[in-house]
C-alpha positions as CSV (number, residue, x, y, z in Angstrom):
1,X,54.9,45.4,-37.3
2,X,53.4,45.4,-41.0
3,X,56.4,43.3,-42.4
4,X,54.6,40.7,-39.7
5,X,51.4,41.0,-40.7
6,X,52.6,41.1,-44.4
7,X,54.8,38.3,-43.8
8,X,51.3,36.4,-41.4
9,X,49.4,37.3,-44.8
10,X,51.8,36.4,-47.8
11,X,52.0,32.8,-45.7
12,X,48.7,32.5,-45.5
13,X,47.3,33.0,-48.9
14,X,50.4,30.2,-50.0
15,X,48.7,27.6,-47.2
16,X,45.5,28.4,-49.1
17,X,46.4,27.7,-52.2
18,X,48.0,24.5,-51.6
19,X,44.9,23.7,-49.9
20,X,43.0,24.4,-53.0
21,X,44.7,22.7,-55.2
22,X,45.1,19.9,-53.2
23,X,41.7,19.6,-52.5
24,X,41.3,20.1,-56.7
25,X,43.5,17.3,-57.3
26,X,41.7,14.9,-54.7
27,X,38.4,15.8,-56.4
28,X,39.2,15.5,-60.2
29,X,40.9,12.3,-58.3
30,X,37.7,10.9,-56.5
31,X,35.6,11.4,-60.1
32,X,37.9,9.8,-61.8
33,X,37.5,6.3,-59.2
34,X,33.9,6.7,-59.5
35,X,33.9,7.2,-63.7
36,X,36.3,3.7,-63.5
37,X,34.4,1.8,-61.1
38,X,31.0,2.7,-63.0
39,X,32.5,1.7,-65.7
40,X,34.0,-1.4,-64.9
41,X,30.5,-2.1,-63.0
42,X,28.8,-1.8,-66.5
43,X,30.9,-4.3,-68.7
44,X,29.9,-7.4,-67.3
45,X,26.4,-5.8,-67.8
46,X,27.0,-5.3,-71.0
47,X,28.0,-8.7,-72.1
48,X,25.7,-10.9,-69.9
49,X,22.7,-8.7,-72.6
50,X,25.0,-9.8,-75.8
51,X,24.1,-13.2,-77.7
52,X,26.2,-16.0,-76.3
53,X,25.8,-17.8,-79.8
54,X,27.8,-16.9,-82.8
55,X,26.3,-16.1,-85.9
56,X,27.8,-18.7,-87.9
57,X,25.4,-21.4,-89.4
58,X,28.2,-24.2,-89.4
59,X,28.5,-23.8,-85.4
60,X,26.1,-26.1,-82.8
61,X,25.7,-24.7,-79.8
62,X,24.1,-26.4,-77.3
63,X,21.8,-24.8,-74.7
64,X,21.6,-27.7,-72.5
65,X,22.6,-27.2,-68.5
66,X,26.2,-29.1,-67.6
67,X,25.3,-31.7,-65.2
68,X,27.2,-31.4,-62.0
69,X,28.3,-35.1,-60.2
70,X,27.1,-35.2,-57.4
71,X,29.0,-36.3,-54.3
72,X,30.4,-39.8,-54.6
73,X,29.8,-39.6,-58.8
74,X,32.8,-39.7,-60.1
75,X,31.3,-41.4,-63.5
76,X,32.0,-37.4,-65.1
77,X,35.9,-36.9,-63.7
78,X,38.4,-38.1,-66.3
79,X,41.5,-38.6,-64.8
């Protein structure tokens, strides 16, 4: 009768600590996701804020809007 409940008890605390750790590894697992996705979240962020124009002096960038043809205008399509 105790071997049983030894035997009930010894299984027991391994089923718990495979649950632990498994629920450990999901966890660290689960931060890690969110850590990526808030990063990868905050790059495009990050380089919309940055300067789209160089800092050379030689360099002409122009800040004027690209026209887009409208339906039928083909004048802009090279091809």
């Amino acid at each position: 009768m105790k071997d049983m409940i030894q035997c009930k008890a010894e299984n027991y605390i391994k089923e718990n600590r495979k649950k632990k750790r498994r629920n450990s590894f999901f966890s660290v697992l689960a931060v890690i996701v969110a850590l990526c996705t808030t990063y990868a979240m905050i790059i495009p962020a990050v380089t919309w804020e940055q300067s789209s124009e160089c800092e050379i002096p030689e360099h002409k960038h122009n800040v004027q809007p690209v026209k887009q043809p409208a339906c039928g205008d083909f004048a802009g399509i090279v091809g």
